[in-house]
C-alpha positions in Angstrom: 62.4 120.7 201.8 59.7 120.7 204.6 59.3 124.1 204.1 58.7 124.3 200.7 56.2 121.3 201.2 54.3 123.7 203.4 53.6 126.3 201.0 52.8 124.1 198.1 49.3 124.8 198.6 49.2 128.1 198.7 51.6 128.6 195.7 49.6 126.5 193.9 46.4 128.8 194.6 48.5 132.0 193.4 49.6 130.2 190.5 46.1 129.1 189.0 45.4 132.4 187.3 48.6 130.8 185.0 47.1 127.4 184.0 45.3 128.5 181.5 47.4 129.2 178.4 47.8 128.5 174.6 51.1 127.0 174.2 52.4 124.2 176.5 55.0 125.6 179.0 57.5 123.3 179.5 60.3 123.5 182.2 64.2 123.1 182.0 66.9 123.1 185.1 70.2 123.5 183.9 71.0 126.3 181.1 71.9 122.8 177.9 68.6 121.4 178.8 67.3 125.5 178.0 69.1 125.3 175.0 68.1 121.9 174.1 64.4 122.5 174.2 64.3 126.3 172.4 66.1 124.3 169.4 63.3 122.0 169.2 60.3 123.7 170.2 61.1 127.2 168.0 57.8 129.4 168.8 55.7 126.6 169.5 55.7 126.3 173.0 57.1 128.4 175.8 60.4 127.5 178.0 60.4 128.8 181.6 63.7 127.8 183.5 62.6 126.1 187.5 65.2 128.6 189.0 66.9 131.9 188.1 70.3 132.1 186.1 73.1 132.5 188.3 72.6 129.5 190.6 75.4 126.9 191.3 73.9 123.3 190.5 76.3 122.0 193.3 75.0 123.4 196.2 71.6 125.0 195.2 68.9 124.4 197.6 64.9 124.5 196.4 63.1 127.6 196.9 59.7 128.4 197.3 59.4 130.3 194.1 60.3 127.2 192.3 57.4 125.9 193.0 55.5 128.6 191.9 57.6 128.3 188.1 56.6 124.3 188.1 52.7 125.0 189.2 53.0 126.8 185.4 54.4 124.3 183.5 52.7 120.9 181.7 55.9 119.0 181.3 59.6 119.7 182.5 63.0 118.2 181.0 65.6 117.0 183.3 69.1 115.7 183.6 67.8 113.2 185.8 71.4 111.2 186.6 72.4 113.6 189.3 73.6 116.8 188.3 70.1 118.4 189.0 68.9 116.9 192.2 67.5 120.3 193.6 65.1 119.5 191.1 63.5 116.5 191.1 63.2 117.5 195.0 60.7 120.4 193.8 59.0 117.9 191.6 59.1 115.2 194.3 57.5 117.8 196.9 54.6 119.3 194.1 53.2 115.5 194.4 52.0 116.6 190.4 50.0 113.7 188.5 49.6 115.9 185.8 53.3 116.7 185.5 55.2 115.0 182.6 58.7 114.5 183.6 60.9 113.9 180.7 64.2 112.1 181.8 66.6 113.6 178.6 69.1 110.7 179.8 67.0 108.1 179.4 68.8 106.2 176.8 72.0 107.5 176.9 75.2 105.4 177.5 76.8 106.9 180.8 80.0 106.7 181.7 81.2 106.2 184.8 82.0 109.2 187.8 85.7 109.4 188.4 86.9 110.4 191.7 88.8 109.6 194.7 85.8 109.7 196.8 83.2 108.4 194.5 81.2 105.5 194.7 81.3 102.5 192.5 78.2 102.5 190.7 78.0 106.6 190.2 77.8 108.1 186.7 78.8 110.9 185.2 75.8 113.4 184.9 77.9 115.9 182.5 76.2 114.1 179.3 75.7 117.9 178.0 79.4 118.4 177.5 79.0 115.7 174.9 78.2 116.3 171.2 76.9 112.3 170.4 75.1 112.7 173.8 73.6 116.2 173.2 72.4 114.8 169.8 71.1 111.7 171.6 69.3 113.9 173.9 67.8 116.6 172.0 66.2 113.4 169.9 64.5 112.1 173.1 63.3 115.4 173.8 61.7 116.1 170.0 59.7 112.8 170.7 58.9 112.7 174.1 57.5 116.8 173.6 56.0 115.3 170.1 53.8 112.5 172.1 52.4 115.2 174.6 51.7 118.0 171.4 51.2 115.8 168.5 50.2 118.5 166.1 53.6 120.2 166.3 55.4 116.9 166.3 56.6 116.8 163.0 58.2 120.5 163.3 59.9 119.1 166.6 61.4 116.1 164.7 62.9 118.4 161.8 64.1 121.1 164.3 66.1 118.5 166.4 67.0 117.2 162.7 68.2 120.7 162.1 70.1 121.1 165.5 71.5 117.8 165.7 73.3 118.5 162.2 75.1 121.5 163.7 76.8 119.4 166.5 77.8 116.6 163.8 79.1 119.0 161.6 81.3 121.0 165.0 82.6 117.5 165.1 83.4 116.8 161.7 85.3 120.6 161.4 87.4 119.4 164.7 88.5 115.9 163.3 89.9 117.6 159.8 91.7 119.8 162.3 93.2 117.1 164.4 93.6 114.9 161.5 96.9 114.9 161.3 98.3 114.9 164.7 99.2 112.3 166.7 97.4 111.6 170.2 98.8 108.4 171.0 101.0 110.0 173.8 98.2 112.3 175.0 97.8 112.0 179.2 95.7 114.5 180.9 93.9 115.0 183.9 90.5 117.4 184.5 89.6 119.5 187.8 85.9 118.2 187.3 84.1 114.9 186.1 82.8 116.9 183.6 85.1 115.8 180.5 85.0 112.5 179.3 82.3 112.9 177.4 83.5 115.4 175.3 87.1 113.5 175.0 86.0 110.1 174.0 85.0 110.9 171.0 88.4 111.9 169.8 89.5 109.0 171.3 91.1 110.8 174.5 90.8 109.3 178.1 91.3 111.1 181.1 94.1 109.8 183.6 93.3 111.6 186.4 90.6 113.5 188.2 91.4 116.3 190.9 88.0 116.8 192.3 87.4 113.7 194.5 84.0 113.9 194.1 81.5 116.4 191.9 82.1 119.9 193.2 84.2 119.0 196.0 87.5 120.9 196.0 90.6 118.5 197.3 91.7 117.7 200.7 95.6 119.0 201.1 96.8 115.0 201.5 94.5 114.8 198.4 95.9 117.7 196.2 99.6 116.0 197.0 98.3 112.3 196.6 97.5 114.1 193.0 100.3 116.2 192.5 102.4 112.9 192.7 100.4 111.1 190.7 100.5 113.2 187.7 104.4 114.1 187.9 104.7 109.8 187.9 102.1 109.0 185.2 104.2 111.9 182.3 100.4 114.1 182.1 101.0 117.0 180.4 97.6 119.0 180.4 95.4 119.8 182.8 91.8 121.2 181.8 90.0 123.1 184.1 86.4 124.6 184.8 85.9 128.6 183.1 83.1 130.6 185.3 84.1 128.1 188.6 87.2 128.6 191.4 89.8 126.4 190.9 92.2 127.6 193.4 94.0 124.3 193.7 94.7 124.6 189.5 98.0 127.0 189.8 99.6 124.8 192.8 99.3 122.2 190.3 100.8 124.2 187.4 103.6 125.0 189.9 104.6 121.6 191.1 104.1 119.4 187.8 104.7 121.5 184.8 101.4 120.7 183.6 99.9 122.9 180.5 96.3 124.4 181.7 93.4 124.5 178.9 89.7 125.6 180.1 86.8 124.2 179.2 83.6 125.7 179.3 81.3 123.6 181.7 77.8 125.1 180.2 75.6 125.6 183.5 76.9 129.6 183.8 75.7 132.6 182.7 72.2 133.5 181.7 69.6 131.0 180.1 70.7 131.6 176.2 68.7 129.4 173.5 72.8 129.5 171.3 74.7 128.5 174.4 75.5 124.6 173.7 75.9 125.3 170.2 78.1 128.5 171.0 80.8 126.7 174.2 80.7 123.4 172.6 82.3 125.4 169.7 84.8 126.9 172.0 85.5 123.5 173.9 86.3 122.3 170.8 88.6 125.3 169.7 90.3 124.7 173.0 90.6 120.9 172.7 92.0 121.4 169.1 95.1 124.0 171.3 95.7 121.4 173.5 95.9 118.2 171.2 98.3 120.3 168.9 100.4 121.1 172.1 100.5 117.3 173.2 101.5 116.6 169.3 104.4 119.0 169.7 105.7 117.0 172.5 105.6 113.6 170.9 
């Protein structure tokens, strides 16, 4: 981080020729928050990712030319609850006054991080996997982006309006699907702490977790401890991360006779305004597959 402290200043000096521009220029780190913010802002402002698609939010360290994407932006909307870090270490080292940082997560319930290696108070950053959380979300970002451009804040409001709608209505489509099956019996277990979200709000918990902490891959006395665990406990499906490794996933298949589903975890690929609307779809398509399986073995 020291370095990129060091060339602040000049990046800063290479940037001005940017500052001056027509539309506010607001800033997004991972690809849902890109999404998020083209559904509510439409042609009214401009939306300029801090990094390049392609990165991996686990290990990513801050670049220089990071800096030189947040010396153009007037405000910049962030997971803030630990799934972009790299992040607010760029924003940390700018030292911006003039900077409005716009927490999305602000006043959204978390749940808590599940793990083996996980510490008691951590939360689950994946609140983009969600569908009441995205909603809650894209709300906070139509008035938070509505205080700093008040004459656009009404078209804002009505676009989140118009956004949020879609999600509710994915949800609605999935119940009538599930309607009639019963999930009473349903036990699974994720790779990632990525899921919950997404399976609350069918009413699904998740037994166990393989990943002992976010994006760390299992110790082999881990990956046992597991194995055990879900050939005791009767889970039947396993969902794992698309776009990620998961080498551990088919040892697990092999030992426990567990049914694999993948879910889309949403921070792959390039920067696509449709993406949330377009995976939360096929999460939901894929959650539908799996809670008809579990019915089938009631």
């Amino acid at each position: 981080m020291s370095k990129i402290k060091q060339c602040w200043f000049l990046i800063l000096a290479l940037a001005l020729p940017f500052s001056s521009h027509a539309k506010m220029v607001i800033g997004t780190t991972l690809h849902p928050y890109y999404s998020y913010v083209k559904a509510v802002v439409g042609d009214k402002a401009e939306v300029l990712p801090l990094v390049d698609a392609g990165f991996n939010a686990h290990n990513y360290q801050a670049q220089p030319q990071d800096m030189l994407r947040l010396a153009k932006m007037d405000a910049i909307v962030i997971n803030g609850i630990g799934h972009d870090d790299f992040a607010v270490e760029v924003i940390r080292a700018a030292n911006r006054a003039d900077l409005n940082v716009i927490n999305a997560n602000h006043s959204v319930p978390l749940l808590p991080a599940m793990g083996a290696s996980v510490g008691s108070d951590a939360v689950n950053p994946h609140t983009f996997i969600g569908i009441t959380t995205t909603i809650q979300k894209v709300y906070t970002i139509a008035e938070e982006l509505g205080k700093l451009d008040p004459e656009n804040a009404r078209e804002y409001r009505r676009n989140a309006r118009t956004y949020a709608t879609k999600f509710r209505q994915l949800k609605h489509q999935t119940m009538q699907a599930i309607a009639g099956l019963d999930t009473r019996g349903m036990q699974v277990a994720t790779t990632h702490n990525a899921y919950n979200y997404l399976l609350q709000e069918f009413g699904i918990g998740v037994d166990a977790v393989i990943e002992p902490a976010h994006g760390v891959e299992p110790s082999a006395s881990q990956l046992q401890e597991t194995i055990t665990n879900i050939r005791d406990s009767g889970i039947s499906i396993l969902f794992y991360e698309l776009d990620m490794p998961n080498r551990f996933v088919e040892t697990i298949e092999k030992e426990t006779g567990v049914r694999l589903f993948r879910f889309s975890h949403m921070t792959h690929g390039p920067f696509d305004a449709d993406k949330v609307e377009i995976e939360t779809q096929q999460n939901l398509e894929t959650l539908i597959e799996a809670i008809r399986f579990s019915s089938e073995l009631s």
